[in-house]
LUMFI-917747 format. One record per residue: x, y, z of N, C-alpha, C in turn. Coordinates in steps of 0.001 Angstrom, whole numbers, plus 500000, padded with zeros to 6 digits. Example, Ala and Ser with C-alpha at 12.3 -4.5 7.8 and 13.67 -1.06 7.14 Angstrom:
# residues 2
n_u	n_v	n_w	ca_u	ca_v	ca_w	c_u	c_v	c_w
513190	494310	507800	512300	495500	507800	513200	496700	507800
512850	497750	507080	513670	498940	507140	512900	500030	507870
END
This chain:
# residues 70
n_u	n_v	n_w	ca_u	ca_v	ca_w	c_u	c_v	c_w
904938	525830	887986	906132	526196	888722	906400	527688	888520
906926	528316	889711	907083	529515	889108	908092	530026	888864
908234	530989	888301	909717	531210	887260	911118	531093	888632
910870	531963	889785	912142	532307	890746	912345	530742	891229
911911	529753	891122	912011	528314	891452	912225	527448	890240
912192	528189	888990	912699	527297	887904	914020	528074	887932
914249	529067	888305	915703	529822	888411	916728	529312	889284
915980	529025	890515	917178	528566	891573	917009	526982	891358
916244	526111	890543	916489	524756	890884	917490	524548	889408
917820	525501	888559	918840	525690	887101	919879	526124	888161
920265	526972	888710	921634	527338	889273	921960	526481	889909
921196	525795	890784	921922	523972	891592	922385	523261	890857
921632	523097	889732	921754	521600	888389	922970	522464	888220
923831	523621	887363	924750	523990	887119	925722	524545	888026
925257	524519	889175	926166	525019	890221	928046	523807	890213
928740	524438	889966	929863	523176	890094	930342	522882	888447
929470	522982	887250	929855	522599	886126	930570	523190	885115
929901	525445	885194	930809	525833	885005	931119	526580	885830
932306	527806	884994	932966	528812	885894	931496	530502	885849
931850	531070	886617	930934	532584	886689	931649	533317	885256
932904	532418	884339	932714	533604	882983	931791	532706	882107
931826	531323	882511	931287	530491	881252	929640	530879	881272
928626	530572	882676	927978	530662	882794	927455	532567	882211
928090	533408	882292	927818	534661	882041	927654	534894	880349
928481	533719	879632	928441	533536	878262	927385	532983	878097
927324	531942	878121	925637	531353	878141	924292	532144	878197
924261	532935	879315	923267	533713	879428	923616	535096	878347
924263	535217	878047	924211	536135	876990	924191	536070	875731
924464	534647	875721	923929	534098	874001	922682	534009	874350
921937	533125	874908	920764	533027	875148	920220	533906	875546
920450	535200	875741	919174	536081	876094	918113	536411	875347
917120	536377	876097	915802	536630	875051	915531	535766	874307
915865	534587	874289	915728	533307	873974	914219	532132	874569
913573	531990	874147	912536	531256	874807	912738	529481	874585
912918	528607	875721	912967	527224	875321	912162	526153	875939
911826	525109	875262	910826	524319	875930	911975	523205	876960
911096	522513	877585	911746	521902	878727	912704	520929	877433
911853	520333	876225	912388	519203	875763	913591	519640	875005
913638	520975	874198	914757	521675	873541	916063	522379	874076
916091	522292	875238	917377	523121	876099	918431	522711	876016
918427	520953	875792	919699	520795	875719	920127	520727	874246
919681	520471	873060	920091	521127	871925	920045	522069	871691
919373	522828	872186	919186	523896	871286	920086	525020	871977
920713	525019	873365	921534	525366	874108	922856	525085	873466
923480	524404	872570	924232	524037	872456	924413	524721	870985
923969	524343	870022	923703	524652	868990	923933	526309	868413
922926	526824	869733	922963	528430	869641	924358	529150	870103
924986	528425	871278	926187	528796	871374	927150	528219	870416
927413	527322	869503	928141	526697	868576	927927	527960	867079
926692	528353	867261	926458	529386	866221	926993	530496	866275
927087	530844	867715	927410	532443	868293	928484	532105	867900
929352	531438	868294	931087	530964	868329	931194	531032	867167
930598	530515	865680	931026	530229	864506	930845	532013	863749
929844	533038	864173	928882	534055	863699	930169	535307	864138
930316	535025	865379	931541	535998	866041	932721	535765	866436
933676	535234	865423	934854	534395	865843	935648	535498	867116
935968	534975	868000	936942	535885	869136	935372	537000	869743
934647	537161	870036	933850	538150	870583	933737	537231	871906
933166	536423	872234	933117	536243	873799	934214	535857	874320
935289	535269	873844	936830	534968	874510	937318	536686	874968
936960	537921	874423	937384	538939	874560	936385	539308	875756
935138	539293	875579	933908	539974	876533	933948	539402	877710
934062	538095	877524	934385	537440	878939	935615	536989	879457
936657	536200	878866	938205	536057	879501	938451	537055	879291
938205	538070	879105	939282	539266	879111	941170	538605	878224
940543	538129	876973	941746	537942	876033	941856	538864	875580
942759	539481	875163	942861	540750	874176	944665	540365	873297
944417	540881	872390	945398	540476	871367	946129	542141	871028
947315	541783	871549	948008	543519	871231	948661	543753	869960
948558	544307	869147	949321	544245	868095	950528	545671	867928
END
């Protein structure tokens, strides 16, 4: 298969599930990330559960645009 058809048949499967900030998080934890067909869905999960635990508040800021005024 080739990669621009493993690309657009992933944006259908997720098309509808999340939003354009969630999906933009995802791909930026995972960048540069290599996964086998059988590991994506753990290991997708996992890696973002890590990012979240590694950088408390960094993607709620990068992507919702939260910001905390003090």
């Amino acid at each position: 298969m080739v990669i621009n058809e493993m690309y657009e048949q992933t944006v259908e499967q997720l098309r509808g599930r999340f939003d354009a900030r969630e999906l933009r998080m995802v791909l930026d934890v995972m960048n540069g990330v290599f996964l086998e067909p059988h590991t994506v869905e753990t290991a997708v999960v996992a890696d973002i559960a890590d990012s979240f635990q590694l950088y408390p508040g960094v993607y709620d800021i990068k992507f919702c645009k939260v910001y905390i005024r003090r």
